[in-house]
N, C-alpha and C positions, 0 to 999 in steps of 0.2 A: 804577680797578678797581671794578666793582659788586660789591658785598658780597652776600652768599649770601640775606640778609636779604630785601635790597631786591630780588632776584630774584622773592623769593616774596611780598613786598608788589606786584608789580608783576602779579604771575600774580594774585593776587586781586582787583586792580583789572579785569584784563582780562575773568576770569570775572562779575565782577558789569555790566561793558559790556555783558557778551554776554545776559546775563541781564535788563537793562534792555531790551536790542533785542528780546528773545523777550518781553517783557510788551510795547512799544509796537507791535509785528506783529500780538499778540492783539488787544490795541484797536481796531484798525483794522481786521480782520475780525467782532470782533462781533457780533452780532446777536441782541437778546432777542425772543424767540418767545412767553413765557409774560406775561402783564400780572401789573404789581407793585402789588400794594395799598396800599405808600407814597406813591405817585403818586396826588394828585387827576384831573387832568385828563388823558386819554391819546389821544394822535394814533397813529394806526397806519394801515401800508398790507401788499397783498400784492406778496411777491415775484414770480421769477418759477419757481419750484416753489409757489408758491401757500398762501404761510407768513404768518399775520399776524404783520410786524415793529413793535411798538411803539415809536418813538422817542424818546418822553421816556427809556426803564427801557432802552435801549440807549446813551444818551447818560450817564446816569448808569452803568450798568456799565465804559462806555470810562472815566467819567472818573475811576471808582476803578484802573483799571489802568493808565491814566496815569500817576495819585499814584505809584506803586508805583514803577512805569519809573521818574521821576524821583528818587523817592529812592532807590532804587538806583542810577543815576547821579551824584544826591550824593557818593553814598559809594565810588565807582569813584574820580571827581577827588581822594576826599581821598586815598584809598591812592596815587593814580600820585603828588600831590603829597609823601606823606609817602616814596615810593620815591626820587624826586627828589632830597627832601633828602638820603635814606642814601647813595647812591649817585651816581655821578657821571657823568651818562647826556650 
């Protein structure tokens, strides 16, 4: 029998899944428009609206939203694992 617990350890896992997908779908649409004055060097092209896309401060923006997706998926495994244990799935 699953415990009431491990129900709602399990819904929080699922929400923070879901929450991981909606940050690594942002990363992958992307696109910095403004140039970042942390960047030395900057490669940029235009789209096809006609937008300077810079790729270095788009690569660095996906890859902080990466991080994010990731450890929010960290912490999605640890709740399903810790529902797991509660619960006898």
């Amino acid at each position: 029998m699953i415990t009431d617990v491990a129900k709602q350890i399990l819904c929080v896992s699922v929400v923070l899944s879901a929450a991981s997908a909606c940050f690594w779908f942002a990363a992958s649409i992307t696109k910095v428009t403004k140039e970042d004055p942390s960047i030395g060097i900057e490669s940029h092209y235009k789209d096809k609206k006609g937008r300077d896309i810079y790729i270095n401060a788009t690569a660095k923006r996906q890859s902080k939203l990466n991080a994010v997706a990731a450890f929010l998926l960290g912490l999605s495994i640890i709740f399903y694992v810790i529902a797991l244990k509660l619960g006898s799935f």
